[in-house]
N, C-alpha and C positions, 0 to 999 in steps of 0.2 A: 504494500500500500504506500502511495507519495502524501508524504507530509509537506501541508502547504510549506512550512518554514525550509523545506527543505528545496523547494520551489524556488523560492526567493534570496536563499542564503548568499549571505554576500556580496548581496546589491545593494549599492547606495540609493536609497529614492526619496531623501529627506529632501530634495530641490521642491517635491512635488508629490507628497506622498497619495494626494486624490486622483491620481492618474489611472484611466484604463488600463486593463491589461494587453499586453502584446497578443497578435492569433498563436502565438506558439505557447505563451503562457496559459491562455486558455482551452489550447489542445492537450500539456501536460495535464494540467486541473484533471480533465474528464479519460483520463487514461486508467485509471484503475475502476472505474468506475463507482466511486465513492460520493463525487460527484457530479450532477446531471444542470444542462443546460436548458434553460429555456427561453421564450422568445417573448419580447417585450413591447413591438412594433420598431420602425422604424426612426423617426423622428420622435417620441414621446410625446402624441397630441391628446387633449384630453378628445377621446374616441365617440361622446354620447354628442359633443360637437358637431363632428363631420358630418359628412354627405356619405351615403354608401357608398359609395367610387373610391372614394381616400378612405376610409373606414378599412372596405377589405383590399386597397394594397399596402395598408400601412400592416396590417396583421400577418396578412400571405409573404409580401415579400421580407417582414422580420423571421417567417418561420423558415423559409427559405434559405435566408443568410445564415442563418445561425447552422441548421443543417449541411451546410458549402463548409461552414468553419469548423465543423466537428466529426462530418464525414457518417453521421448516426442519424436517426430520425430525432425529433424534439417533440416530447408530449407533452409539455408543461407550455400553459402561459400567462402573463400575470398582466394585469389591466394597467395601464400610466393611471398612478392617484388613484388604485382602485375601482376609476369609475369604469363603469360599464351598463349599457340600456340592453333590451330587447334589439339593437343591430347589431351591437359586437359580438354579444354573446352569439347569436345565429353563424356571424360570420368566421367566427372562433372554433365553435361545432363545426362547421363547414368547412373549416381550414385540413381537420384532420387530428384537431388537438384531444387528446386523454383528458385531459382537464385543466381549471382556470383559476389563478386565485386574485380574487378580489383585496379590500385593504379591512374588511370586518375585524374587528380585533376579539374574535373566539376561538374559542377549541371545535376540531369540526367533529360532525357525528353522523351517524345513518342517514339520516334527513339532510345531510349539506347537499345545497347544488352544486354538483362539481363542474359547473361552468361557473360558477362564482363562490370558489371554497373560503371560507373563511381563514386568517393565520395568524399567528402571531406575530408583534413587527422584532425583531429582532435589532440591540443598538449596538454602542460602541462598547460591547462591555467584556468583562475577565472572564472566564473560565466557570469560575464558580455563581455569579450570578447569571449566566448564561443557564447551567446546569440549574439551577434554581428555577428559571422561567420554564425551562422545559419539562419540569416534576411539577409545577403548578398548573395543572391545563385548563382550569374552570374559571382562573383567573383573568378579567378584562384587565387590557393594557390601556 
């Protein structure tokens, strides 16, 4: 298994440390399969916005790209800002996607739509309070 640290060891990237990742960086990430990518759209528009036109190339062609950069399919995808109406989600379903997660801040269960699953937001945090959030699942963020 690749440990991120081991990823990164030895780079300097205090110039900039909110920088994207490299395609190569994020080809290593998804190598052992630990973890999986998904697709975000394109430009990050709020999606309930659009027009269906931009709606489904912003969706299709993020699922697209992301697929070209990892060489696997992508079942996952998660809405800009959570939002999402009755066209994304269609268009989302339509795209090909497993499932969608929204910005809801619960634990999901039997009953979640899994074109809009609910999740926890995850922050800048240690180890142990991370571990904490994820043994608390009924807790709102």
């Amino acid at each position: 298994m690749i440990k991120l640290r081991s990823i990164f060891a030895g780079r300097n990237y205090s110039t900039y440390p909110g920088r994207a990742m490299t395609r190569e960086e994020v080809r290593a990430l998804v190598m052992d399969g630990l973890v999986t990518i998904g697709a975000h759209t394109v430009t990050h528009p709020v999606l309930s916005k659009l027009g269906a036109t931009a709606c489904h190339r912003e969706i299709t062609e993020s699922k697209i790209a992301c697929e070209a950069l990892i060489g696997t399919p992508v079942a996952g995808f998660a809405y800009p800002y959570g939002d999402l109406d009755a066209k994304a989600r269609g268009v989302v379903k339509a795209a090909g996607f497993a499932f969608a997660c929204s910005t809801l801040h619960e634990p999901t269960s039997a009953t979640s739509d899994i074109f809009a699953l609910p999740r926890i937001q995850v922050y800048n945090w240690g180890g142990d309070a991370f571990e904490r959030a994820l043994n608390a699942p009924t807790r709102r963020w």
